[in-house]
Every structure is written in C-alpha cells, then in structure tokens.
C-alpha positions as CSV (number, residue, x, y, z in Angstrom):
1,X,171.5,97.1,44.9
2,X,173.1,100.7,46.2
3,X,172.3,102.0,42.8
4,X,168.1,101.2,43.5
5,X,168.1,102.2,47.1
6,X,169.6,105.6,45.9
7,X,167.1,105.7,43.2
8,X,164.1,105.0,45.9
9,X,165.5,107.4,48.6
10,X,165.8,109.9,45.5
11,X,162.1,109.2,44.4
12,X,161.4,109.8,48.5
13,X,163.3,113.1,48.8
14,X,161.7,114.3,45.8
15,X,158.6,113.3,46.8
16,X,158.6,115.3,50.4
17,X,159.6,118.1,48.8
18,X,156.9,117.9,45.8
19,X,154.4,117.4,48.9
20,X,155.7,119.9,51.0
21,X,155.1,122.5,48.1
22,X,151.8,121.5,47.7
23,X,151.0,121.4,51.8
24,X,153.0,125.1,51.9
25,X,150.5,126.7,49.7
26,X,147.1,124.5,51.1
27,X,148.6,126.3,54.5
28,X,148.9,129.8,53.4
29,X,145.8,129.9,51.8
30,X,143.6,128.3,54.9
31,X,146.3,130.9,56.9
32,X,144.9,133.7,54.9
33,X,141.1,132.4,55.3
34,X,141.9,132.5,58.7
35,X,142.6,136.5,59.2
36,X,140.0,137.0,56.5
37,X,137.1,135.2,58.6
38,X,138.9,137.5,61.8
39,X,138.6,140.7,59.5
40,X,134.9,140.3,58.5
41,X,134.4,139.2,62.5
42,X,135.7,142.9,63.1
43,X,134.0,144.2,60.3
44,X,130.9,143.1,61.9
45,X,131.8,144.9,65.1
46,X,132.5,147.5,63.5
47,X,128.4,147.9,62.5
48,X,127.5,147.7,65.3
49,X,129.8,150.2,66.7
50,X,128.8,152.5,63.8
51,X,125.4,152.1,64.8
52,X,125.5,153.0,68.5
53,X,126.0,156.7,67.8
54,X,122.6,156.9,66.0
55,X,120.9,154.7,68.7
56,X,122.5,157.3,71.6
57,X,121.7,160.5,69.0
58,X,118.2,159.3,69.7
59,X,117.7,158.5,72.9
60,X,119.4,161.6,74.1
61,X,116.1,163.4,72.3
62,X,114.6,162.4,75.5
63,X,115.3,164.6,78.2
64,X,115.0,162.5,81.2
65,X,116.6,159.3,79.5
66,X,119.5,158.1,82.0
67,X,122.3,160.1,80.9
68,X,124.9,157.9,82.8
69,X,123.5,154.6,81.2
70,X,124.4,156.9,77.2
71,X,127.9,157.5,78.9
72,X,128.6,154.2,79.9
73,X,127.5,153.0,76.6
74,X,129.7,155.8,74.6
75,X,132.9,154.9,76.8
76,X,132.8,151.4,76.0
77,X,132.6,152.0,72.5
78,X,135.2,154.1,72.2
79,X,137.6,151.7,74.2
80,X,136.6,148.8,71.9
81,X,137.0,150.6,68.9
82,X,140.8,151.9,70.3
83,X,141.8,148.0,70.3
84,X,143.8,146.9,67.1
85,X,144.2,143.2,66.5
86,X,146.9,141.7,64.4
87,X,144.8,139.8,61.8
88,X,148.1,138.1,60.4
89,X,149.3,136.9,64.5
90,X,146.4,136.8,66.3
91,X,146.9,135.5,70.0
92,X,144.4,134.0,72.5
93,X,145.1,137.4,74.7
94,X,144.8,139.8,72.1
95,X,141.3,137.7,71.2
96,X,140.5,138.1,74.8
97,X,141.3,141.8,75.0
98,X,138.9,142.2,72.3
99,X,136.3,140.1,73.4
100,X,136.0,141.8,77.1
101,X,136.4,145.5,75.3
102,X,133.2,144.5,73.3
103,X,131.3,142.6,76.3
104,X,131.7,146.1,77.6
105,X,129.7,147.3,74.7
106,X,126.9,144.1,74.5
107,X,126.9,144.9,78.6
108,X,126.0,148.7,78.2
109,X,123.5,148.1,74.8
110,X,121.7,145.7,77.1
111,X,120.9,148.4,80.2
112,X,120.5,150.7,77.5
113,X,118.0,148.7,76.1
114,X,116.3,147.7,79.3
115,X,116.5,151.2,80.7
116,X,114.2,152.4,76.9
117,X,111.3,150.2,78.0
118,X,110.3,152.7,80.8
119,X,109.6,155.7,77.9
120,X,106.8,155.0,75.7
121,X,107.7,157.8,73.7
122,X,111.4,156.3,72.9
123,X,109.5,153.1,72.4
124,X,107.2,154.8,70.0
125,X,109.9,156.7,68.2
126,X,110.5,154.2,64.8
127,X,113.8,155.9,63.7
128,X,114.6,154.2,67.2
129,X,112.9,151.1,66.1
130,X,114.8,150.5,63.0
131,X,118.2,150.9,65.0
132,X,117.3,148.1,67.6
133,X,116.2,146.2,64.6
134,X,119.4,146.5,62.7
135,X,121.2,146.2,66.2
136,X,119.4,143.0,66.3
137,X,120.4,141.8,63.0
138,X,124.1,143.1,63.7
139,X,124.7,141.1,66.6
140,X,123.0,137.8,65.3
141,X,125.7,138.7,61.8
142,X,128.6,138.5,64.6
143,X,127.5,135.4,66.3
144,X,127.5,134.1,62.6
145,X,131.1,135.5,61.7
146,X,132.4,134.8,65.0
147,X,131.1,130.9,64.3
148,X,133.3,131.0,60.7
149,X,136.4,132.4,62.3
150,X,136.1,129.3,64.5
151,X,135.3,126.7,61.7
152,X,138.6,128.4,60.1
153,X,140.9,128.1,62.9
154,X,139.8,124.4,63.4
155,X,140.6,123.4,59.9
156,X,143.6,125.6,59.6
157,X,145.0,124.0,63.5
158,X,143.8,120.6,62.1
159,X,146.0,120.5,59.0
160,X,148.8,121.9,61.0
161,X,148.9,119.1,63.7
162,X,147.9,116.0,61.6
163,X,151.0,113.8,60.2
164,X,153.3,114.3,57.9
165,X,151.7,118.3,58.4
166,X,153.1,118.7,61.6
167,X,156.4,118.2,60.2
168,X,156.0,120.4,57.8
169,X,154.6,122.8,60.2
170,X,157.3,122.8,62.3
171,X,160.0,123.2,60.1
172,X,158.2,126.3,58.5
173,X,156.8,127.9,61.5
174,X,153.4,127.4,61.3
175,X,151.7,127.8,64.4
176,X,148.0,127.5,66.0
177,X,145.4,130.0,65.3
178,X,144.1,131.1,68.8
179,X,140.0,130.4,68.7
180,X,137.7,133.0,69.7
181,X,136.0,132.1,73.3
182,X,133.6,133.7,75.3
183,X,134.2,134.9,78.3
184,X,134.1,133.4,81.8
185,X,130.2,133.7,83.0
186,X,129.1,134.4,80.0
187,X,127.2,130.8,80.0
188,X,124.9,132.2,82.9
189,X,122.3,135.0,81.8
190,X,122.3,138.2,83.7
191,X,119.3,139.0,86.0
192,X,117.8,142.1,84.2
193,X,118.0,144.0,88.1
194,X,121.9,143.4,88.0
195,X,121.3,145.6,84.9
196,X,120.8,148.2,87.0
197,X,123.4,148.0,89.4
C-alpha cells in the first residue's frame, strides 16, 4: 500500500512540475505579448509625435497663426516624448505618467485644430490637409493599439490569477500587468470655448 501511494504522489509531483513547465513558458510568452502590444502602443505615439512638427512647420507659414497655441503644442511634445516607459515592468503610475504627458499633446492638437478653422488660407493649404488627415488616422491607430495592450493584459492577468496558475504565479514572481486607463474627466467632452482658455 506505501509502495502505490509513493508511486501516485510520484506521478503527482511529476505531474506539477511537467505542468508548471508548460504554464512557465504559456506565461513568458503572453508576458512578452504584453510589452510588445505596449511597444507598438508607443510606436503609435510616436507617429503622431513625428507628425506634429510638419503640422506646426505649416501653420507657422501663416503669420498671424496664434504663436502661443504652436508653443503650447511644441512643449507638450517634447515632455511626452522625454517619458521612457519600462516595457518589461510597466506600472499603473508610469502608465499614468504617460497617459497625462500625451493628454497634454491630444489637449494642445485640439486648440490647435480649433484655432486653424478661423484661416481659410491654412484651411485651404492641402499639404496641411494631408497632415490632419494622417493625424486623424494616427490617433484612431492608437485607440486601436491602446485597445490590444488591454485585451493582452486581461489575458496575461487572467492566466496569472486563475487556479492552479496563481500558484505558479506566485512562486515564480509573476505579477499583474497594469491596464492602460484614461484619465479622470476624460468621459466628459470639452466645450470647444474652454479651448480657448
């Protein structure tokens, strides 16, 4: 009888440690499709930071443009681009760092682009065109990548917290993915005359 216990807690042991192999590397890769759905969220920031030069190259062309609204616009960029996110450790307050540095940016594009209504010949301009257009596509492509990073993280913090993984989990120092939020009043719209203030 000792002799087929031993043999069934043998088969057991084995057994965990078979499975935990197998639930180790499942992990490390939905770890790694994690930071690579973060890296091509960045990457699509990254457009549309590469685009607000050209946009600002242009509308400085017009003389009378509002030359604070292109600085406030320039700033923010430059403080968003200056943020460097661990990909491999990302945190809820380094996601929230990032996330107010480019609500910065979306805050100064959008007076920027209320502000170019008032000059036809901006408006009329259709290198300017083609960068809202592209700005338009760039920031739907974030929404889109910023949707996959959050489909990742749920199935990554899913496997991580569902038995036997959380065992597993916790013995090999897995730990949540922090999901990417938006920010607090970001559910109500801005009034376009707050735009100006």
């Amino acid at each position: 009888m000792k002799k087929i216990a031993g043999i069934i807690g043998g088969i057991l042991i084995l057994g965990f440690i078979v499975y935990g192999f197998v639930w180790y590397n499942g992990t490390i890769g939905m770890s790694v499709g994690v930071s690579s759905s973060w890296a091509n969220v960045e990457s699509s920031y990254q457009r549309r930071a590469d685009l607000i030069p050209n946009i600002v190259a242009t509308a400085k062309k017009y003389a009378e443009f509002e030359q604070e609204t292109l600085t406030q616009v320039i700033e923010a960029r430059a403080k968003a681009t200056s943020i460097n996110v661990d990909a491999s450790n990302l945190t809820s307050e380094q996601i929230q760092e990032f996330s107010q540095a480019q609500g910065a940016v979306s805050s100064g594009l959008g007076r920027l682009l209320a502000t170019y209504e008032n000059y036809p010949d901006l408006k009329a301009n259709e290198n300017f065109k083609e960068l809202i257009n592209e700005l338009e596509r760039t920031e739907n492509r974030i929404n889109v990548e910023r949707n996959r990073y959050n489909e990742a993280v749920g199935i990554y913090n899913v496997r991580i917290r569902k038995f036997p993984g959380i065992i597993y989990a916790n013995i090999l120092g897995f730990d949540q993915a922090a999901f990417f939020q938006a920010e607090a009043g970001s559910e109500t719209a801005p009034v376009v005359e707050d735009l100006f203030n």
